[in-house]
C-alpha positions as YAML, in Angstrom:
chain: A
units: angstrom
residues:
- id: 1
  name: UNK
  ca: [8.42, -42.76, 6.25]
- id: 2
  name: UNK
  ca: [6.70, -39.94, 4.39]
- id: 3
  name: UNK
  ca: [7.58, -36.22, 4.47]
- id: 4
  name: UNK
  ca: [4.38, -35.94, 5.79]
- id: 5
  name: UNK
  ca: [4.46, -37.43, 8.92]
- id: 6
  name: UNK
  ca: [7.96, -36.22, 9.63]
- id: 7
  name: UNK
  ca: [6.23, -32.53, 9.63]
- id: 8
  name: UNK
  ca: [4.82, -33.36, 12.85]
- id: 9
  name: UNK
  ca: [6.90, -35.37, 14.07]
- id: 10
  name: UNK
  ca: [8.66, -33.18, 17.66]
- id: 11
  name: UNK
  ca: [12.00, -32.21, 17.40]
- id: 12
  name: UNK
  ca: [13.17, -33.77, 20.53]
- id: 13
  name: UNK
  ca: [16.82, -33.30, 22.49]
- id: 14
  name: UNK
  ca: [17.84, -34.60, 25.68]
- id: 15
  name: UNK
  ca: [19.78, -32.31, 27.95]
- id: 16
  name: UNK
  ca: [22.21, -32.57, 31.08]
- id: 17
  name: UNK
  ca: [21.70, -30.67, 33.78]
- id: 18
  name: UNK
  ca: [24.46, -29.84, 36.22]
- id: 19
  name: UNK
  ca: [23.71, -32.49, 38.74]
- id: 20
  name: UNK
  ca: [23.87, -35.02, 35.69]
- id: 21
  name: UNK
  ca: [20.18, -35.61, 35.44]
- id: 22
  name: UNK
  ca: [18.79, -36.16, 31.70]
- id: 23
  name: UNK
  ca: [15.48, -34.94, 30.48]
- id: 24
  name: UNK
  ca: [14.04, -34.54, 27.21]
- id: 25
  name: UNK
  ca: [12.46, -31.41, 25.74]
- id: 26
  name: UNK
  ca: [10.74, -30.49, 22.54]
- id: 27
  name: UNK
  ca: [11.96, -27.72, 20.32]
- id: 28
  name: UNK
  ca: [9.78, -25.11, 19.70]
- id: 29
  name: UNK
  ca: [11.40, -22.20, 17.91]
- id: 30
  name: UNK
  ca: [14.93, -21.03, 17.27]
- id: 31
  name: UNK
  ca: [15.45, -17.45, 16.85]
- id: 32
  name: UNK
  ca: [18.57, -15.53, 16.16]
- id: 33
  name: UNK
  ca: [19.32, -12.22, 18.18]
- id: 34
  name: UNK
  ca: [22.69, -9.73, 17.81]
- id: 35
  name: UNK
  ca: [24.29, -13.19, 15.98]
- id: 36
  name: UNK
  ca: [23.47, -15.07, 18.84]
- id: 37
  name: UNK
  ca: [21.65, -18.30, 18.50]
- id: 38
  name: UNK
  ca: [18.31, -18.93, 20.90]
- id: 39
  name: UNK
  ca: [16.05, -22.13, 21.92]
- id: 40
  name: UNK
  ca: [12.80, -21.97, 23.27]
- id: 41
  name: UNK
  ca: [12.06, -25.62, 24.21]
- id: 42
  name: UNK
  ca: [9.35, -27.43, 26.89]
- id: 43
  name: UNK
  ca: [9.85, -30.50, 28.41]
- id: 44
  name: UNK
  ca: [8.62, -33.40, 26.38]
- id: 45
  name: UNK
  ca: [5.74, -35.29, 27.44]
- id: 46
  name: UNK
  ca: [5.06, -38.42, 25.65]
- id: 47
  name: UNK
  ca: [1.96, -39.62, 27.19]
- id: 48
  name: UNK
  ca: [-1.14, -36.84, 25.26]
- id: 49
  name: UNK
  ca: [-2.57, -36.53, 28.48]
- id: 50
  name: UNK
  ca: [0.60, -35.61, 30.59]
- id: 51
  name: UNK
  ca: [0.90, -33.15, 27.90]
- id: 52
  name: UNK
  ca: [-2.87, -31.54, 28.72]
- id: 53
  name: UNK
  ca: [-2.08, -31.64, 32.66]
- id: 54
  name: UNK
  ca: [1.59, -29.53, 32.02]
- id: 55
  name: UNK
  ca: [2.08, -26.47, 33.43]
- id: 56
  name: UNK
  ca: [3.64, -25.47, 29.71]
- id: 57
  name: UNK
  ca: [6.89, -23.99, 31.67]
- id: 58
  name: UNK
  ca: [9.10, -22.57, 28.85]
- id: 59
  name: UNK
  ca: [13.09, -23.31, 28.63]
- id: 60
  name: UNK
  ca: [15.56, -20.91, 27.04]
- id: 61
  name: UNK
  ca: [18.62, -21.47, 26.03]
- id: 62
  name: UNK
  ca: [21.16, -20.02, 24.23]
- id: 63
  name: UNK
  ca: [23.75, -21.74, 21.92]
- id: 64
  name: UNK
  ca: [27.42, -21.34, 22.94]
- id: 65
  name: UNK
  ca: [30.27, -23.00, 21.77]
- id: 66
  name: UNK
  ca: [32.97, -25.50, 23.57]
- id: 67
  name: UNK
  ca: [36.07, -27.36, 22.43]
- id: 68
  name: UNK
  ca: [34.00, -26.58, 18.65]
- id: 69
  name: UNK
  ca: [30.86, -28.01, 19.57]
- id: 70
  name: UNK
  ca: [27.42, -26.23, 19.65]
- id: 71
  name: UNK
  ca: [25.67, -26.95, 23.72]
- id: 72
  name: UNK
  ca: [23.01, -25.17, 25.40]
- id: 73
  name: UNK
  ca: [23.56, -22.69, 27.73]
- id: 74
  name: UNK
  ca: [21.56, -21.18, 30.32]
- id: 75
  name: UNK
  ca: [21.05, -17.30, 30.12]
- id: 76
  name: UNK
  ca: [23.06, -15.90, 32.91]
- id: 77
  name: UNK
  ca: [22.04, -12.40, 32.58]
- id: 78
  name: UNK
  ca: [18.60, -11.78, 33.58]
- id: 79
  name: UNK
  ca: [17.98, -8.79, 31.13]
- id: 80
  name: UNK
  ca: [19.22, -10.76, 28.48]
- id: 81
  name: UNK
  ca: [16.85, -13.36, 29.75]
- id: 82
  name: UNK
  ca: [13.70, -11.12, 29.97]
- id: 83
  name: UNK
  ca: [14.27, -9.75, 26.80]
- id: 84
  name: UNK
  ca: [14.56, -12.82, 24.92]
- id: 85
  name: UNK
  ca: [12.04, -14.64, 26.89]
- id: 86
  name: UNK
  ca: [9.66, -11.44, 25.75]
- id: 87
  name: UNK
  ca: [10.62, -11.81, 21.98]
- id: 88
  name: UNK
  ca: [9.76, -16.05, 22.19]
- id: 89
  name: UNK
  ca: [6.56, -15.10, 24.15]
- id: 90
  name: UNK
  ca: [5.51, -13.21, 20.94]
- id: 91
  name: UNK
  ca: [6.49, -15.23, 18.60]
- id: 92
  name: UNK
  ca: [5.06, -18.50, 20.19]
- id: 93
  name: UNK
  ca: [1.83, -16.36, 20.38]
- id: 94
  name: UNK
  ca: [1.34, -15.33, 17.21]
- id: 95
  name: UNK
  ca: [2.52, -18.87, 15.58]
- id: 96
  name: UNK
  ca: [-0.22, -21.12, 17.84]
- id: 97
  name: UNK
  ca: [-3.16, -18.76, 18.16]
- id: 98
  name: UNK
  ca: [-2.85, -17.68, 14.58]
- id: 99
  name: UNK
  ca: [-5.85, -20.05, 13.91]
- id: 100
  name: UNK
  ca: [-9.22, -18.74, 13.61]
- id: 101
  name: UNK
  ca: [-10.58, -22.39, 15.17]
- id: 102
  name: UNK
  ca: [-14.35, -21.37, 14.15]
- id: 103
  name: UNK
  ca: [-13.65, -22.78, 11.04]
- id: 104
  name: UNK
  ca: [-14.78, -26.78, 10.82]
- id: 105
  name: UNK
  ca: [-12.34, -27.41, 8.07]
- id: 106
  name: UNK
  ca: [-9.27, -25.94, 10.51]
- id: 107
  name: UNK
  ca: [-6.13, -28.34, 10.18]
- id: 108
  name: UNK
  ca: [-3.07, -26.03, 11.06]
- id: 109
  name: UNK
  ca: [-2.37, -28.78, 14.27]
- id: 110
  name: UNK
  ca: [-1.54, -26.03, 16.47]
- id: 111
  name: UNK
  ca: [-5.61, -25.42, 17.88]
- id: 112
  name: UNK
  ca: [-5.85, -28.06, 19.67]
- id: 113
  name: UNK
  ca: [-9.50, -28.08, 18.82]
- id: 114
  name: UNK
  ca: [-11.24, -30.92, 17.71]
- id: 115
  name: UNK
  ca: [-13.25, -29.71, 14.45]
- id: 116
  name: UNK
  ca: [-15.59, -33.31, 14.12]
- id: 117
  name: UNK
  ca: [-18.89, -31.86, 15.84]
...
């Protein structure tokens, strides 16, 4: 398989919740904050037009380590939370509406716009 098509190809992991149950989200940005690591991930939807009818709800987690492996953590704290949820918000924001999408030629894949007409 080409480079190419592994550029937009979804980093996907599937996670355990507490209760057991597995689900699989889609990485969207990793961001380091006072040496801690952070995940901003959505729940994958495989199916294009699940993925139009989602209500987009945004997971964060942080990385934390046990008997020397990396997990995901939920974010205990709720100003830690806020704050980092903030600081993803912005980031997220700037990375997919960073495109103009009035220009025909667009191809950054984050629009969503289709540029045939």
């Amino acid at each position: 398989m080409s480079e190419e098509m592994n550029e937009y190809t979804p980093d996907l992991y599937t996670l355990v919740d507490e209760d057991g149950n597995e689900q699989t989200f889609e990485m969207l940005d990793v961001m380091e904050v006072d040496d801690q690591r952070y995940f901003a991930l959505i729940p994958y939807q495989a199916d294009p037009e699940s993925m139009i009818e989602d209500d987009g709800e945004l997971v964060i987690l942080k990385s934390d380590m046990v008997d020397g492996e990396e997990m995901l953590v939920s974010i205990e704290d709720d100003d830690e939370f806020d704050r980092i949820g903030e600081l993803f918000l912005k980031r997220l924001d700037e990375i997919y509406d960073g495109c103009d999408c009035e220009d025909d030629g667009c191809d950054c894949g984050y629009c969503g716009h289709d540029h045939q007409d």
